[in-house]
N, C-alpha and C positions, 0 to 999 in steps of 0.2 A: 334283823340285820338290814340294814340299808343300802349294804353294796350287791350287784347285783354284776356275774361276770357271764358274757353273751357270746355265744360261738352261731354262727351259721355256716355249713354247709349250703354253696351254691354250684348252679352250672354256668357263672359267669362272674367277671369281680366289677362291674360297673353298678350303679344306685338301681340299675332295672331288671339286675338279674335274679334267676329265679331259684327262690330258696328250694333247697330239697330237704331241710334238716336244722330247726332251731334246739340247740344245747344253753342252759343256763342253769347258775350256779349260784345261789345266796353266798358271801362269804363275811369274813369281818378281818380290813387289811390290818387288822391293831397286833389279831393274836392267830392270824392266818387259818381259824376255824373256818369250817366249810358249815352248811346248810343247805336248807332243800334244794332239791336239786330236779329238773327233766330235762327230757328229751323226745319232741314232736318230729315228727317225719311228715313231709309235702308230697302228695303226688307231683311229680316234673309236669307231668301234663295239665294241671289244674292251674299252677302257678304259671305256666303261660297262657294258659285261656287267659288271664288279666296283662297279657301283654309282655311278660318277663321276657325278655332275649337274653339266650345262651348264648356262648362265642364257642369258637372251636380250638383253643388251646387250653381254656378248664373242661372241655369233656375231653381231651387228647390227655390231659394232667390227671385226672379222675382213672383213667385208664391203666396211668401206673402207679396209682395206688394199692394199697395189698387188697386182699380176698375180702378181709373181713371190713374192712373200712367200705367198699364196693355193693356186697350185701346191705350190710347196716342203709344203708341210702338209696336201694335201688328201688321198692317194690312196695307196697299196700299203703301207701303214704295216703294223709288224710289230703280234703278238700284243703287248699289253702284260708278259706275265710271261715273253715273249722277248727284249721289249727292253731292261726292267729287268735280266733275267740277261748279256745283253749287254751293259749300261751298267756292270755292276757287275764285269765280267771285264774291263774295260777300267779300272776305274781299280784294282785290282789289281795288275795288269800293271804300271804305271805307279809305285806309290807306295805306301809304306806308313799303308795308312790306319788304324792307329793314333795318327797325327799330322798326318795330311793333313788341314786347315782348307778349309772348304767353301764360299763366297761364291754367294751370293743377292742378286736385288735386292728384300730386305722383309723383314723380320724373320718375316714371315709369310706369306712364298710360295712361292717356289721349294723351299727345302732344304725346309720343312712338306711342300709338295704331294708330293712326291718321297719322303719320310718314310714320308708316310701309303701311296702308292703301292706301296712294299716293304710294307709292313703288310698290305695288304689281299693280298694274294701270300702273306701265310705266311714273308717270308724281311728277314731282316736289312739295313739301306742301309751302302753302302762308306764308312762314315765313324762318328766316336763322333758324338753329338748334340752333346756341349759344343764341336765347334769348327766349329758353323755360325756363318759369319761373316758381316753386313751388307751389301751394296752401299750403300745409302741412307744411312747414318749415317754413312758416311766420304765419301759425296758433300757430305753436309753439314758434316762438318769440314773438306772443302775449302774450300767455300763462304765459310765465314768466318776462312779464310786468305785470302780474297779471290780465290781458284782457281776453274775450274768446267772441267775438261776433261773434262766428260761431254759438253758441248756444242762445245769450244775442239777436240777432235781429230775428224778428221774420220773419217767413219763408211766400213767399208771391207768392201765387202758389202752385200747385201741384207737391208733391216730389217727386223726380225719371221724371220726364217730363226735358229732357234739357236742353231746355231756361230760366227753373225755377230755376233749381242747378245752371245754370252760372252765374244769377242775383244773387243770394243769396249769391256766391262765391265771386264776384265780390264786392259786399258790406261789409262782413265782411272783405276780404281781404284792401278794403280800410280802414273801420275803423281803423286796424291795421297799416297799411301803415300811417295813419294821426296818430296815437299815439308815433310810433317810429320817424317822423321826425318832430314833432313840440321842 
């Protein structure tokens, strides 16, 4: 598979906050098959040793998240520039990321935060930069197709958990994907 759909868990939403939580999801937007699939967890304290700033309305937001989303991201998380090398040996593995296209939800979040997170490590992200791809801009081309199965499919997993928003990302995105090119 070549598409590749990217959730992070942070405790901030600017390019230098600090991941707690990489979710990613192989998918294929033609026939909305899923494929492999993880989910690495950060120590908060590791990923600011490299500087990350958290702000205090996503740890005030994280707060009234439920129980299990809360858990899922609080506790034994790896080194940040072990998870990264683990995130990155995992889509590898997987895909040739000389072509493998990256999905985000923001033009400026995910694939950015994760970006700059290889950056500050010293080491290269498993993907070129030209094929970060939107979540948000093809939710809106659905939209006025008259579509919206970001909200229309039902959510399968625990929200705010990585690997759950990538799946979930990843499925409506395709939906969308199969309505604009049939």
């Amino acid at each position: 598979m070549k598409h590749l759909m990217l959730d992070l868990e942070t405790m901030g939403n600017t390019t230098s906050a600090p991941i707690i939580s990489i979710g990613a999801a192989f998918f294929d937007p033609a026939t909305g098959n899923l494929g492999a699939s993880t989910e690495i967890n950060i120590s908060l304290e590791s990923s600011m040793s490299y500087g990350s700033i958290p702000d205090a309305s996503t740890i005030m937001w994280w707060m009234n998240q439920s129980d299990e989303a809360r858990v899922a991201v609080s506790g034994g998380g790896k080194p940040l520039a072990d998870a990264l090398r683990e995130f990155y040996l995992f889509v590898c593995e997987k895909a040739d990321t000389k072509w493998l296209q990256v999905w985000g939800n923001g033009a400026s979040f995910d694939c950015v935060i994760l970006r700059n997170a290889y950056n500050v490590i010293g080491q290269l992200p498993p993907w070129q930069w030209w094929n970060d791809r939107d979540v948000r801009t093809i939710v809106e081309l659905g939209k006025q197709l008259g579509i919206d199965p970001k909200k229309d499919i039902p959510f399968d997993g625990v929200r705010h958990t990585a690997v759950a928003d990538a799946m979930h990302q990843a499925r409506y995105v395709s939906a969308i994907w199969q309505r604009i090119t049939k």
